[in-house]
N, C-alpha and C positions, 0 to 999 in steps of 0.2 A: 860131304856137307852135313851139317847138324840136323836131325830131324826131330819135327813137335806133334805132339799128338792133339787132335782139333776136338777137344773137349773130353767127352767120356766115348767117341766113336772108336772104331781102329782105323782111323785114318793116321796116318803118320808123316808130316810133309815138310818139305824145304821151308825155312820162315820168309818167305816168301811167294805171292802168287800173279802170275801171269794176268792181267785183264785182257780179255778178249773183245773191249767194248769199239778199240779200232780196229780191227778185222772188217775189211766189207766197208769201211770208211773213210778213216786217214789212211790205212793200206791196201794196194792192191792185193789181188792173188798172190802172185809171187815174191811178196812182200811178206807179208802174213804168213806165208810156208818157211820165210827165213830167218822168222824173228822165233816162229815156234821150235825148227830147228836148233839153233845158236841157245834159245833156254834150257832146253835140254840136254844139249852138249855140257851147259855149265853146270849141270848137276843137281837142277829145279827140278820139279814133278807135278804142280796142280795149277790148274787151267781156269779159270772162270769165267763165262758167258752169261749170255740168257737170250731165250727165244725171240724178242722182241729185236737186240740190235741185229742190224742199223737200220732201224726204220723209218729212222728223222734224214734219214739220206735222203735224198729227190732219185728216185727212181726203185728205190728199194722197197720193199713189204716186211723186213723184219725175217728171221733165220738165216742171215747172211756170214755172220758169223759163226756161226753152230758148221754152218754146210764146209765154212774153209775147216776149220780145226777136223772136221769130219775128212776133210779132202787129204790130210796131212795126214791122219792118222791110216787112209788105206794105202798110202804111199810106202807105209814101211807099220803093218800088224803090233808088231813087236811093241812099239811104242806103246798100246793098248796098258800093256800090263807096267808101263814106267810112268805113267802119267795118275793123278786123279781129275777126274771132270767134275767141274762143278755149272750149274748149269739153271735157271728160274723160268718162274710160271707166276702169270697173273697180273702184269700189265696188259694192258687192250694192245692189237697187233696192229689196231689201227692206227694209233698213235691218241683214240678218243677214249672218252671214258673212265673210270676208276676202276680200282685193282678186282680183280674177279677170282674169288678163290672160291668157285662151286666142284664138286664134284665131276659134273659132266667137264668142263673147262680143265679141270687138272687131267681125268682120264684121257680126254684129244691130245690136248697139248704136249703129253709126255710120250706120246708114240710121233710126233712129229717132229720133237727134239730128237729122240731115238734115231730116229730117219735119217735126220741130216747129219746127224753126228757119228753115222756108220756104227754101231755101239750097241749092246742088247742091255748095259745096266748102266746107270748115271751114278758113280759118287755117291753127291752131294746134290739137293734138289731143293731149291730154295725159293719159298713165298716169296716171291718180288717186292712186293708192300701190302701191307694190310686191306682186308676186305671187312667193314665193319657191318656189312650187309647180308654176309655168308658165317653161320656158327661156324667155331672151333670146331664142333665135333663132325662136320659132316667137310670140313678142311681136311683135317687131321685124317679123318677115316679111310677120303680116298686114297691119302698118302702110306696109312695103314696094308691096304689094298697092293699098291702098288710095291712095296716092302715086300710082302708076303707072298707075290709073282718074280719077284729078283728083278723088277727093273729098275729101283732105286734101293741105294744102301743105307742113305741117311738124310734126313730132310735138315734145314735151318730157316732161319727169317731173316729178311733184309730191309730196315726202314721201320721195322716195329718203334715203337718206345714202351717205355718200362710196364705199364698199365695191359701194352696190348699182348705183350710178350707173356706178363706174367700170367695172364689168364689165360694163354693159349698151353702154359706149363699147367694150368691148373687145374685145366679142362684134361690134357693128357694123362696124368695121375690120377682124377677121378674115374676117367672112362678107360684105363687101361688103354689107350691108344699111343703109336709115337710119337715123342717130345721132340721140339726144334732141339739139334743140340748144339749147333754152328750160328752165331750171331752175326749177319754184317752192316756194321753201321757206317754213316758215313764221319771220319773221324782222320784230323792230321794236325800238325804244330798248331794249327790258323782256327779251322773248325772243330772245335771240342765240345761246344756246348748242347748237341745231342747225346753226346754219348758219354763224356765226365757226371758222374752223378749218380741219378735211380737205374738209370739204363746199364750203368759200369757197374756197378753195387750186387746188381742180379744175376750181371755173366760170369762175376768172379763167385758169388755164393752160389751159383747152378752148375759151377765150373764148365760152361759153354764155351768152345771155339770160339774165338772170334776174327775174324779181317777183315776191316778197315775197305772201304774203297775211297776213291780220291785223296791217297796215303799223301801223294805230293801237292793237291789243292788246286787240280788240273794243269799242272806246270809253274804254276808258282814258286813253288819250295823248290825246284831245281834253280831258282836265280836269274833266270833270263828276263823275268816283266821288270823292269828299272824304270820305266817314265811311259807316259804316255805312248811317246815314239816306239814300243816296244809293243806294241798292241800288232803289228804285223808279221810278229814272229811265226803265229799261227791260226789256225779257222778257227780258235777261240778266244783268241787271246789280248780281242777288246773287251768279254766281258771278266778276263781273269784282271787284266790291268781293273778297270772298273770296282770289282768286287774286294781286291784284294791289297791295293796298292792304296792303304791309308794310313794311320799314323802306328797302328796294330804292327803290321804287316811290313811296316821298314822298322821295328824294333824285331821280331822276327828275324825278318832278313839280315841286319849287323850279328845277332847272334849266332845265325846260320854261318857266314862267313869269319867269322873269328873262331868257330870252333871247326869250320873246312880246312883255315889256315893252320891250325894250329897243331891238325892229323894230316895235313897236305893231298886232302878230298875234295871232292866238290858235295857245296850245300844239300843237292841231292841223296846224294848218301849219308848224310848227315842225316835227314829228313827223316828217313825208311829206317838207319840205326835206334835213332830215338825213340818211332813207333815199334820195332822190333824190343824195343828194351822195357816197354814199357807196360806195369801191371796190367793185366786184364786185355792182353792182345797176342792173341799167336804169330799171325801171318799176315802183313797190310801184301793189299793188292797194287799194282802198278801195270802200265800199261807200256808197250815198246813199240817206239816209229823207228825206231835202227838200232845194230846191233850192239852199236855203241853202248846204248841204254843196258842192255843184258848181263854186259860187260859190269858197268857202274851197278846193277843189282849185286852181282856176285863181292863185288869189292863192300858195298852196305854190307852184307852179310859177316863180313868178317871185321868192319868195324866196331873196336869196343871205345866205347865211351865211358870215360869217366863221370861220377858221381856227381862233381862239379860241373861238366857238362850239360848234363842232363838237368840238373836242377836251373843252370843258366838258359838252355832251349826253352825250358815249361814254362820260366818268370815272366818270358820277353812275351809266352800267349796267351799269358792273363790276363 
């Protein structure tokens, strides 16, 4: 399988990434150990979590999915060196609160990820969203720290926009500390208008990593929300219909489908082809409740879309 390199790091990875965010919540244990298995049978390699999920579960505290990925990984060592972890800091574990990107907050939380994730270095270690309360430099510094001990390789940010991003690069260059160099926004056919524009402008001129999360638009862009009566399909999927099932979003979806039909794929993989194809995007993340899904990533990956395809996807999510 092809591999991309995630900005100016040495990370080197399948263009695509595993979400971790249903670990611990739409799957069980033995679920989760099968979906990570079967990815990396297919020749993937990077993982993303963060400490926080599944917190919004009823009965959970948040490191739920760190602790399976951690479970799966001492089932078989080896995997260690096939995989990259990527992994955040800085939502509240309560579920209360704004983003907390202090020093003491980063030094805890990243021996606690460590912990449950069986692991002495993390990848990739990503601000979960901005803390406009906590300077750059004393964000930054601890992650400097942390760098400088081996237990993180490379930091990013998730949820920035362009303004916050760009002074967190500018704060890094003035004080000699590490720059994010991995960007992930949330970005797919539906949702663009965070990250088309100042925000995309920046990752491609800082030449930053970037992936995407909610690549498919929480199910959406796989094809299944068609009417109302589709709101049952899953434990989200009243507020997918809701959000996403408007006049946007069936112009979307006819083009989704005319271009599945026309490579005899499904919309899905159209979806992921499209953001794979597209400037200023390494690796969109996706998320897998069965193995089937793993299956339909690997076939995305060797989807090549034409020109006219692509320019017909972008029109229909204007």
């Amino acid at each position: 399988m092809q591999r991309r390199t995630l900005g100016k790091t040495d990370l080197q990875i399948a263009p695509l990434v595993l979400g971790g965010n249903v670990f611990g919540w739409t799957l069980d244990a033995g679920e989760s150990l099968r979906i990570l298995d079967a990815f990396v049978d297919h020749g993937f390699d990077a993982i993303d979590t963060a400490d926080v999920y599944s917190n919004w579960v009823d009965g959970n505290s948040g490191g739920e999915s760190e602790t399976l990925i951690g479970q799966w990984l001492a089932r078989d060592p080896s995997k260690r060196d096939r995989v990259s972890i990527f992994t955040k800091v800085g939502h509240s574990m309560s579920g209360e609160g704004k983003g907390n990107l202090t020093r003491g907050r980063i030094l805890e939380a990243v021996e606690d990820s460590l912990r449950r994730l069986g692991t002495d270095s993390i990848d990739l270690y990503f601000s979960h969203q901005p803390d406009d309360s906590t300077p750059h430099e004393e964000t930054l510094g601890a992650y400097d720290e942390l760098i400088r001990s081996g237990k993180v390789r490379w930091i990013g940010a998730s949820n920035f926009d362009a303004d916050q991003l760009g002074s967190a690069l500018e704060v890094a260059a003035e004080g000699d500390l590490p720059r994010y160099e991995v960007l992930q926004p949330e970005y797919n056919l539906y949702d663009r208008g965070d990250y088309d524009g100042p925000l995309r402008d920046l990752a491609i001129r800082e030449e930053l990593g970037v992936v995407p999360y909610f690549s498919l638009a929480s199910g959406f862009l796989t094809g299944k929300y068609r009417s109302d009566d589709d709101s049952s399909k899953s434990q989200r999927g009243g507020g997918v219909v809701k959000k996403y099932l408007d006049e946007k979003g069936e112009r979307i979806l006819a083009a989704l489908d005319a271009v599945a039909d026309a490579h005899g794929v499904q919309p899905a993989e159209v979806s992921l082809a499209w953001l794979m194809a597209r400037d200023g995007v390494t690796a969109p993340i996706a998320s897998a409740t069965k193995v089937e899904h793993v299956e339909s990533f690997a076939r995305a990956v060797k989807l090549e879309l034409s020109e006219s395809d692509l320019e017909r996807l972008t029109a229909a999510g204007d």
